[in-house]
C-alpha positions in Angstrom: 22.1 -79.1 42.3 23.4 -82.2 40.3 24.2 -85.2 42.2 27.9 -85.8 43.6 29.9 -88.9 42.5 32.1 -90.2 45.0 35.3 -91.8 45.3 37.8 -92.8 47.9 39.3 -89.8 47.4 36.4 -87.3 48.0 34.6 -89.5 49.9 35.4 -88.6 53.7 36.0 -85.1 52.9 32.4 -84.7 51.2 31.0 -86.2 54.5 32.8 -83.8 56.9 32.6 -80.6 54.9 28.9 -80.7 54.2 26.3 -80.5 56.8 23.8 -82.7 55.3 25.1 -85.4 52.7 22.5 -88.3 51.5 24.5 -90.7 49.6 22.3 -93.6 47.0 25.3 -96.6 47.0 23.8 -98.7 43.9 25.5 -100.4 40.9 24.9 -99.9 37.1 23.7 -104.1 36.6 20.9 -103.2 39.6 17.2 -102.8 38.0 15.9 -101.1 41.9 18.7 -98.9 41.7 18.3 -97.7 38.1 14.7 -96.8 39.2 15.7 -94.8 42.2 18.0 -92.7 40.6 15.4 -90.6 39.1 13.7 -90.1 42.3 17.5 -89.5 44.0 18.0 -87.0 40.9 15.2 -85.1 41.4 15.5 -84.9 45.2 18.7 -83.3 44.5 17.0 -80.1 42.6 14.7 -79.5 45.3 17.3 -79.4 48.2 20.6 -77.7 46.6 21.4 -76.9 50.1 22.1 -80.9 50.5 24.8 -83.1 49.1 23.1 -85.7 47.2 26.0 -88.4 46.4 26.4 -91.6 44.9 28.8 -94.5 45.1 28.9 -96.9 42.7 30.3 -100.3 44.3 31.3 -101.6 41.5 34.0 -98.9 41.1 34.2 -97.8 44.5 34.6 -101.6 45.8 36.8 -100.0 49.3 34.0 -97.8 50.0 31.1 -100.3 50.2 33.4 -102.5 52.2 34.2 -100.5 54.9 31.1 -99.0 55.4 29.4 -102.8 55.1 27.3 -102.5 52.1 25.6 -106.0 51.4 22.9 -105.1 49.4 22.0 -102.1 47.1 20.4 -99.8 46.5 21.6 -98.6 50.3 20.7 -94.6 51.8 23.2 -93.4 54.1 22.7 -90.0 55.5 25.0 -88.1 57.5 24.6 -84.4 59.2 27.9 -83.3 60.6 29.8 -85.5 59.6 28.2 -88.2 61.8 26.1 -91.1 60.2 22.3 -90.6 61.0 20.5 -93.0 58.8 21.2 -95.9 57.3 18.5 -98.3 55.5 19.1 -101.1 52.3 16.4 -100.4 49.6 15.0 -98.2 47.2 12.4 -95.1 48.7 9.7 -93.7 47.4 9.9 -89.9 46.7 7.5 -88.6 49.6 10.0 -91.3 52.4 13.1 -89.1 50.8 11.7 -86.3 51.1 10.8 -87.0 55.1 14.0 -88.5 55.8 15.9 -85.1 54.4 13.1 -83.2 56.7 14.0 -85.6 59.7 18.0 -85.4 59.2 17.6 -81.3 58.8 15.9 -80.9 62.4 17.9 -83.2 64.1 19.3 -81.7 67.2 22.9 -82.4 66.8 23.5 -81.7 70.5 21.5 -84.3 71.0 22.9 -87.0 68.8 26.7 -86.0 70.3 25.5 -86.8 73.8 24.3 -90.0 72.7 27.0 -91.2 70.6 29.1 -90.2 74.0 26.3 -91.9 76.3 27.1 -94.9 74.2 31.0 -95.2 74.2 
């Protein structure tokens, strides 16, 4: 599957209609994001059952500043609709790969109780 650009009109129904969504926040003028985005590309053929999205914060300018983006490239993974991973910086292939892994056997349950734990 092709990556997913998103908006602010697709973006929060993306998130909550898709059980795994790993979205690559980058802008066109960024050399570390230009040279992720073959490694995000291909990611996205090997998992078609994931939602491999991209925001470009230069267009999408609401998007990275609600969601606090202060430096780029920035991976954001969500499973269920609930934000599970959040680090600023390109990743090699093999650390995508593992964090997809990771984000797939997470024990939603789990993560609910926390969330609640934490409120």
């Amino acid at each position: 599957m092709s990556t997913v650009n998103l908006s602010t009109s697709n973006f929060e129904s993306t998130i909550a209609d898709n059980s795994v969504v790993v979205v690559d926040f980058w802008a066109s003028w960024c050399g570390p994001c230009r040279a992720f985005a073959p490694v995000f590309d291909r990611s996205a053929t090997s998992h078609p059952d994931v939602i491999h999205a991209k925001v470009d914060t230069e267009a999408e300018p609401e998007i990275a500043g609600a969601l606090q983006i202060q430096a780029i490239p920035t991976i954001m993974a969500f499973r269920d609709g609930v934000l599970v991973y959040r680090q600023p910086g390109a990743m090699p292939a093999a650390a995508l790969e593992d964090l997809i892994t990771r984000v797939k056997a997470l024990d939603m349950a789990d993560v609910h109780a926390k969330i609640a734990a934490e409120s």
